[in-house]
C-alpha positions as CSV (number, residue, x, y, z in Angstrom):
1,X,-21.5,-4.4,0.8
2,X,-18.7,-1.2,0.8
3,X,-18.2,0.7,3.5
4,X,-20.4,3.7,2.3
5,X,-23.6,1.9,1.4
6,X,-23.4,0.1,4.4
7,X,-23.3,3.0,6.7
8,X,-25.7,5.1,4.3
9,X,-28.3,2.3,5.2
10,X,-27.7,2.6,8.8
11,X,-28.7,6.4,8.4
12,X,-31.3,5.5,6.9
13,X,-32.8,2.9,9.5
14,X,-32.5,5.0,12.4
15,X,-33.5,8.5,10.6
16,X,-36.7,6.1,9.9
17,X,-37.1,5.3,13.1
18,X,-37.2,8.9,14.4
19,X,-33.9,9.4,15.4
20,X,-32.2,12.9,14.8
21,X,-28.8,12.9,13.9
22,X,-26.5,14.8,15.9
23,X,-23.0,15.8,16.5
24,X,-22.0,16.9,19.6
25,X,-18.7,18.8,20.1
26,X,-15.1,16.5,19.5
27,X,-13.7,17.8,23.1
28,X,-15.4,17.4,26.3
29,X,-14.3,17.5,29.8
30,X,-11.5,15.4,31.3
31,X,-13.2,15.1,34.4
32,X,-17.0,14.3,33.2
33,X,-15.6,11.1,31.8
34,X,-13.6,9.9,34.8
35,X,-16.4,10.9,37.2
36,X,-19.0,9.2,35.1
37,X,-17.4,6.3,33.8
38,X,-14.8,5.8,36.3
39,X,-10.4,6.5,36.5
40,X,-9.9,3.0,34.3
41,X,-11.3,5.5,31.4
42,X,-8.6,8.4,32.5
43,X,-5.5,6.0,30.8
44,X,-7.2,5.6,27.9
45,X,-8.6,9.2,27.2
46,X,-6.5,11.7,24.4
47,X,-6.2,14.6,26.5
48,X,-4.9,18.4,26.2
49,X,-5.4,21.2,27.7
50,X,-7.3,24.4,26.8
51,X,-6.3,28.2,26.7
52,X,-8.1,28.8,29.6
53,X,-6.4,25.6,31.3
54,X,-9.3,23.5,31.6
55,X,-8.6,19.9,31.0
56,X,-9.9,18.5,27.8
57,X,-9.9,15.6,26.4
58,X,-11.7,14.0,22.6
59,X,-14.8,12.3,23.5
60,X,-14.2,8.5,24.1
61,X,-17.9,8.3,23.6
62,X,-21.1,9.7,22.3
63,X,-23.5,9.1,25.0
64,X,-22.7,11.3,27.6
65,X,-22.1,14.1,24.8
66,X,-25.6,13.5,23.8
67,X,-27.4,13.8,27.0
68,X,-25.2,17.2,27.8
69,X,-26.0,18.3,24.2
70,X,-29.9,17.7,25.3
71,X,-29.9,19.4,28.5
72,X,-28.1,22.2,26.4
73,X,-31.3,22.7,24.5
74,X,-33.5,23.1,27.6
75,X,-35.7,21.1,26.3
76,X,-37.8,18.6,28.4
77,X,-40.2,17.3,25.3
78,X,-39.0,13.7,25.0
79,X,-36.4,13.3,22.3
80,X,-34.7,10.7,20.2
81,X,-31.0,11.2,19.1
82,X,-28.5,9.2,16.8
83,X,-25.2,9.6,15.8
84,X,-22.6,8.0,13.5
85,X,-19.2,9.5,13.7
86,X,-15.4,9.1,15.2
87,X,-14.3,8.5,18.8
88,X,-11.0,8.4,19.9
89,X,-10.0,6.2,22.9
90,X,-6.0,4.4,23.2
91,X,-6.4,0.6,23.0
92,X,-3.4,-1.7,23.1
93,X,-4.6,-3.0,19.7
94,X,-6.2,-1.1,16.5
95,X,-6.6,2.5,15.9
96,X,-7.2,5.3,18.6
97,X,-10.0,6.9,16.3
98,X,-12.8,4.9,15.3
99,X,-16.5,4.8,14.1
100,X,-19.2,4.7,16.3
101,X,-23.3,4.6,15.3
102,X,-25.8,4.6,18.0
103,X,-29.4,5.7,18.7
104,X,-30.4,7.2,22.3
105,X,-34.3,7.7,24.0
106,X,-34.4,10.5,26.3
107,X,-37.7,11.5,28.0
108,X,-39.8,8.8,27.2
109,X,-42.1,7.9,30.2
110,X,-43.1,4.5,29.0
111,X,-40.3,3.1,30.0
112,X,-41.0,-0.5,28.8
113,X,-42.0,0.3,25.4
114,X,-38.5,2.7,25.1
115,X,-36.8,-0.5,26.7
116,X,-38.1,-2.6,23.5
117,X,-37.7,0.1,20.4
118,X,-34.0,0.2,21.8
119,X,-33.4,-3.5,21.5
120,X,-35.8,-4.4,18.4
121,X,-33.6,-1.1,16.7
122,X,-30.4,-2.9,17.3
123,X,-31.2,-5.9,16.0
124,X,-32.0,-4.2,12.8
125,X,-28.9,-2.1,13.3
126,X,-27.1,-5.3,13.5
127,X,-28.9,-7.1,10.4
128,X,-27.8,-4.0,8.2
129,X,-24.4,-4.1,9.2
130,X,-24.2,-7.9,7.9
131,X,-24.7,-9.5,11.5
132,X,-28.2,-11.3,11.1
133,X,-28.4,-13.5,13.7
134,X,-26.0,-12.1,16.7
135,X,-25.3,-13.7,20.0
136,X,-27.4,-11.5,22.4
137,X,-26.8,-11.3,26.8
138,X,-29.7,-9.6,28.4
139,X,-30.0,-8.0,32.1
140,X,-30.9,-6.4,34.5
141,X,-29.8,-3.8,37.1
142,X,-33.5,-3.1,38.7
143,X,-33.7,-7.0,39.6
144,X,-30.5,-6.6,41.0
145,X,-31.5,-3.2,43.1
146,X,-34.6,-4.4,44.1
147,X,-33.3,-7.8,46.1
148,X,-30.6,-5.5,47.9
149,X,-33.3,-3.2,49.1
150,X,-35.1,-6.4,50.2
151,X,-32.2,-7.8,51.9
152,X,-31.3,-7.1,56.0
153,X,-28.2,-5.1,54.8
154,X,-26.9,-1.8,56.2
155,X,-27.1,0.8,53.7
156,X,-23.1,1.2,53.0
157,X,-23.0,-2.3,52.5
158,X,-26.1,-2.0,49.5
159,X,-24.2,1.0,48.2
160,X,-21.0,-1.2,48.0
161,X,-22.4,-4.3,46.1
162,X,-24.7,-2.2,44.1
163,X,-21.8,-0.2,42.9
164,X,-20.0,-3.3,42.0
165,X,-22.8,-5.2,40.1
166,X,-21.4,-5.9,36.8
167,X,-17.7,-6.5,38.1
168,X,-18.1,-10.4,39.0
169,X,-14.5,-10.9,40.9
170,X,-15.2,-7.6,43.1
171,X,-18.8,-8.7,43.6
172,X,-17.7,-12.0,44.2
173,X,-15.0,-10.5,46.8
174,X,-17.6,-8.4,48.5
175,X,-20.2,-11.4,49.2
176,X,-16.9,-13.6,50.8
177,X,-16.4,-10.4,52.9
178,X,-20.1,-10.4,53.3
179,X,-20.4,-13.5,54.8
180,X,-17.5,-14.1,56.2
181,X,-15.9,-16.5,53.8
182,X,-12.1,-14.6,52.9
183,X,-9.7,-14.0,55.7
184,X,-9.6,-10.9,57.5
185,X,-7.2,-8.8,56.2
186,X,-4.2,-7.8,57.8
187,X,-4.1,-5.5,60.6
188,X,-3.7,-1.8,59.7
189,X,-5.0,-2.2,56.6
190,X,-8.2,-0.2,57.7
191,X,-7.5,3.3,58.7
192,X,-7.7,4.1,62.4
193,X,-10.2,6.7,62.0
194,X,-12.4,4.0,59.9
195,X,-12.1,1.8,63.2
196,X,-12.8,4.0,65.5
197,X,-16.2,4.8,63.5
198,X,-16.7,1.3,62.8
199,X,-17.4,0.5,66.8
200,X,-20.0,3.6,67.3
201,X,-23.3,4.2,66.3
202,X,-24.1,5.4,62.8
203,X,-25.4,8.8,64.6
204,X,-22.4,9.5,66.5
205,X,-20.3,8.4,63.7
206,X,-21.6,11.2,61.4
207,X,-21.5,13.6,64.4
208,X,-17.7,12.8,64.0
209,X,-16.8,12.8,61.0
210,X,-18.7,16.9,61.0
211,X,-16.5,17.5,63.8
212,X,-13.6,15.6,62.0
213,X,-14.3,18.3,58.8
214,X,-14.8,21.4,61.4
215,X,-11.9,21.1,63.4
216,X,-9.2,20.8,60.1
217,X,-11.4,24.0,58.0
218,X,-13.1,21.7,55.4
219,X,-16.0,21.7,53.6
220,X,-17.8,18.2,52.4
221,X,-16.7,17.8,48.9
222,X,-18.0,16.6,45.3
223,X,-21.8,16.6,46.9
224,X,-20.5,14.6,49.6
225,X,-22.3,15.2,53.1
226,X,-20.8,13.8,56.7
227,X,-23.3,11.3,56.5
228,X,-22.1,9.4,53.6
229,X,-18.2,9.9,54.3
230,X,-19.0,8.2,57.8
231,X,-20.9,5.5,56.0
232,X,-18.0,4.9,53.3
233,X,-15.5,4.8,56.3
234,X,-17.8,2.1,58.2
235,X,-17.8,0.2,55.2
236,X,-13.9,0.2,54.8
237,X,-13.4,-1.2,58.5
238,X,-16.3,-3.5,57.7
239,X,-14.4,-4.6,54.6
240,X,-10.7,-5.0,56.1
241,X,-12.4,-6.9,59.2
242,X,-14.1,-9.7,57.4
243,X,-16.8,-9.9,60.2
244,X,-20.0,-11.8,59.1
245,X,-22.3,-9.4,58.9
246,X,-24.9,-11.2,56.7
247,X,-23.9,-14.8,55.6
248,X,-27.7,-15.6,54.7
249,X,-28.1,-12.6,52.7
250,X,-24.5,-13.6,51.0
251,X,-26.0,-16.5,50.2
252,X,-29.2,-15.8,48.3
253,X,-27.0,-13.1,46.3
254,X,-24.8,-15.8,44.8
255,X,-27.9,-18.0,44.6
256,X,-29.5,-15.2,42.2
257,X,-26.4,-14.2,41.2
258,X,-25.9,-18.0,39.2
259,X,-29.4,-17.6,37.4
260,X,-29.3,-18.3,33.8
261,X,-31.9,-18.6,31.2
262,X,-33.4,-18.1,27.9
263,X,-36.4,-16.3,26.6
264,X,-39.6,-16.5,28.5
265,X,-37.7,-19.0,30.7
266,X,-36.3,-16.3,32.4
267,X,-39.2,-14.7,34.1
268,X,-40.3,-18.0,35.5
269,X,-36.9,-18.8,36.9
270,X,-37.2,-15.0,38.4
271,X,-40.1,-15.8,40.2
272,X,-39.4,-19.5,41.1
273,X,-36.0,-18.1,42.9
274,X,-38.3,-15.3,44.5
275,X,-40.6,-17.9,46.2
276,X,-37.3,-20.4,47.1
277,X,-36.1,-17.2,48.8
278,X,-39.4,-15.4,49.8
279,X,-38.7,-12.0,48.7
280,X,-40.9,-10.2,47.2
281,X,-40.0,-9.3,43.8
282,X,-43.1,-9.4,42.0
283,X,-43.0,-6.1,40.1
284,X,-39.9,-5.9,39.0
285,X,-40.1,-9.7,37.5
286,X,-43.5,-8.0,35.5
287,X,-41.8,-5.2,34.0
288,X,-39.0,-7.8,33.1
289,X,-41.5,-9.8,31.5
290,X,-43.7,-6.8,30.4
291,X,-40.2,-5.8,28.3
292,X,-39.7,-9.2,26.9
293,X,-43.9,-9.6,25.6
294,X,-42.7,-5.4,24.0
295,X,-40.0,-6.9,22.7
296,X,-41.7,-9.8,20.9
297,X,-44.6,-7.8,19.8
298,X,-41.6,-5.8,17.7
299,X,-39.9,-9.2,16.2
300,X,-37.5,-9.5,18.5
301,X,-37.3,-13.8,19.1
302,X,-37.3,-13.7,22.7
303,X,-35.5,-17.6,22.5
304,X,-32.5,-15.7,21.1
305,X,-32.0,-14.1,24.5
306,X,-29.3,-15.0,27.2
307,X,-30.8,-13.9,30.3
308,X,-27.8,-13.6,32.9
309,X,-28.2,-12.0,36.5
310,X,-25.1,-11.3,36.7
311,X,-24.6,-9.4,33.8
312,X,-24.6,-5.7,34.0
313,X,-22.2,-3.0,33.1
314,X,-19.6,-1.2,35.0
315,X,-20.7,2.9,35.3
316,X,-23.0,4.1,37.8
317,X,-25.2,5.6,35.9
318,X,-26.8,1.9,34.4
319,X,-30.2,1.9,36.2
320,X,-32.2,-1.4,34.4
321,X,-32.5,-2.9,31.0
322,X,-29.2,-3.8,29.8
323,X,-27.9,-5.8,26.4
324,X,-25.0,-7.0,24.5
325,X,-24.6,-8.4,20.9
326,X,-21.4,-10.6,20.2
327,X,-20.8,-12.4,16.3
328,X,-21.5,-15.9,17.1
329,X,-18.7,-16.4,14.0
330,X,-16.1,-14.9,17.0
331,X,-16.8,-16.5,20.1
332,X,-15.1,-14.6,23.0
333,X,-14.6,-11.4,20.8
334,X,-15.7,-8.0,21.8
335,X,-18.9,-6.9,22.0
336,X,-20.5,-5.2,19.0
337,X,-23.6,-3.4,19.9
338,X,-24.2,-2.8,23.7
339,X,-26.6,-0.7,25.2
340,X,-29.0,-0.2,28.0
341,X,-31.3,2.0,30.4
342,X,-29.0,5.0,32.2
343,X,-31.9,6.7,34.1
344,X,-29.1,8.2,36.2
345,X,-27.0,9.5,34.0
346,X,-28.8,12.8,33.0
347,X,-29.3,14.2,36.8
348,X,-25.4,13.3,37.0
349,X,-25.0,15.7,34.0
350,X,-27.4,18.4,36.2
351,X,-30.5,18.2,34.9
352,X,-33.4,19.3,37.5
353,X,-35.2,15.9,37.3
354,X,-35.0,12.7,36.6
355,X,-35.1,12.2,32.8
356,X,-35.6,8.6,31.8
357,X,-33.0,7.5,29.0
358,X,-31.9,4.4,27.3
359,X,-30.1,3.8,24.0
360,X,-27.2,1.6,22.6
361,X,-24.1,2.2,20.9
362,X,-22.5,0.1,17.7
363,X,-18.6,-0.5,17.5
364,X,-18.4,-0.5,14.0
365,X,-15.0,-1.2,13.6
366,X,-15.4,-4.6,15.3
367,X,-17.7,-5.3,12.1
368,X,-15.0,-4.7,9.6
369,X,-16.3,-0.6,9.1
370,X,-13.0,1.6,9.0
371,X,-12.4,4.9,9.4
372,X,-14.4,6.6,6.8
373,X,-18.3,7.8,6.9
């Protein structure tokens, strides 16, 4: 199969599944990207500058252009999008511009249903592309969420690790610091103003840190209130100290942490580690399983998926449902077709609600497509 026909039938597929093809603008924001996707992005970005000396930069993406492009609209009616067209990122190996396809949900209340259109579409996007029986990860964020809020943890502490799910070495980092385990760092390494707030109250520590931003003439920046600076200084003592704070809560997050399964399997070994560690995480194991019956229902061979808990995806804005597609011909190769639920991601981007949203995107050139629509 050529290049063309190849891509033409991609069109094709996700036209037919009611996707509308779009193409947002080549150069978006500089600081969008960083803010959304973190500074690791900022190296990699192709940036200029504009007339008006706004930072620009060509979109290293399509999904966050999408879901600006939608709010652009002013439109709230659920919608689904797909695109097929370059991106431009700086990689130590191949091409800065390259093809990307991909197929976004935005608005769709049933969010379980959405959850199993994305992945049963991908498969098929994979199957037209020559890749008929990928190597598929599944997880998922909510699972993750929901044990920290059920967990004895102070909330800068569920802010930390939920920030860092995804990231297994800084997780695992966290949870030694969690519990104790790594040596307390050197002395000084914590500011003294984070040690001074790390012995008061959590009231009186955000009482300081307003009179902190009074006395030197500042205003709380980037949506930041006194309450969460204080909290994100607590945490930094916290960190540099190595005190113990929660060894048994340490201890069931590595525990769920290590699950592993496949298909159907996965929603048992949910629940069986739920009753080991009597937390109650009955709804989000039913809309786990909920997606996976969805799923089926669409031809999706639930036995083909790797259910990891561990696996997520390093942005913020990831709020659930998330999936990756390797070729199984090139084991420890890139992933080809990735995607996931980013409930977040649109009230990042300003809109007035929460907008549910899922989708995934295709690396084409990591299946042999060049260039060239």
């Amino acid at each position: 199969m050529t290049t063309r026909p190849a891509l033409a039938a991609l069109h094709a597929l996700f036209e037919g599944a009611g996707h509308r093809f779009v193409e947002p603008a080549v150069l978006q924001p500089v600081e969008l990207f960083v803010d959304l996707a973190g500074e690791d992005l900022r190296r990699r970005l192709f940036v200029t500058t504009a007339a008006d000396g706004a930072d620009l930069c060509l979109r290293p993406d399509y999904t966050i252009p999408v879901c600006r492009l939608h709010l652009a609209v002013a439109d709230v009616r659920p919608a689904r999008y797909a695109y097929l067209g370059p991106v431009f990122r700086q990689r130590s190996a191949g091409p800065g511009e390259f093809l990307q396809a991909g197929a976004e949900w935005l608005g769709h209340e049933d969010v379980g249903a959405a959850d199993a259109d994305t992945l049963a579409l991908a498969f098929e996007a994979a199957r037209t592309l020559g890749l008929a029986a990928p190597a598929v990860r599944i997880g998922d964020e909510a699972l993750f969420s929901a044990l920290l809020d059920a967990l004895a943890l102070p909330p800068a502490w569920r802010r930390r690790l939920s920030g860092l799910f995804g990231d297994t070495p800084r997780l695992a980092a966290a949870l030694d610091r969690l519990d104790g385990t790594a040596p307390p760092k050197a002395a000084g390494e914590a500011s003294a103003a984070a040690s001074a707030l790390a012995d008061a109250d959590p009231e009186t520590a955000r009482a300081l840190v307003e009179d902190m931003l009074a006395i030197a003439g500042l205003s709380p920046v980037g949506g930041r209130g006194a309450a969460e600076i204080a909290d994100r200084l607590i945490e930094q003592a916290t960190l540099a100290s190595g005190a113990r704070i929660a060894p048994e809560a340490a201890r069931v997050l590595r525990d769920y942490l290590a699950l592993e399964a496949r298909g159907a399997a996965a929603a048992d070994a949910l629940q069986a580690f739920a009753g080991i560690a009597g937390i109650d995480l009955a709804g989000p194991i039913e809309a786990f399983a909920h997606r996976l019956s969805l799923a089926a229902a669409r031809g999706v061979d639930a036995a083909t998926l790797a259910f990891s808990a561990a696996f997520g995806r390093r942005l913020d804005y990831y709020t659930g449902f998330m999936f990756e597609m390797h070729d199984p011909a090139r084991p420890g190769e890139a992933v080809v077709v990735g995607g996931g639920r980013y409930d977040r991601l649109l009230t990042l981007l300003g809109a007035g609600a929460p907008v549910p949203a899922v989708g995934f995107s295709v690396w084409l050139d990591r299946l042999g497509y060049g260039r060239t629509p």
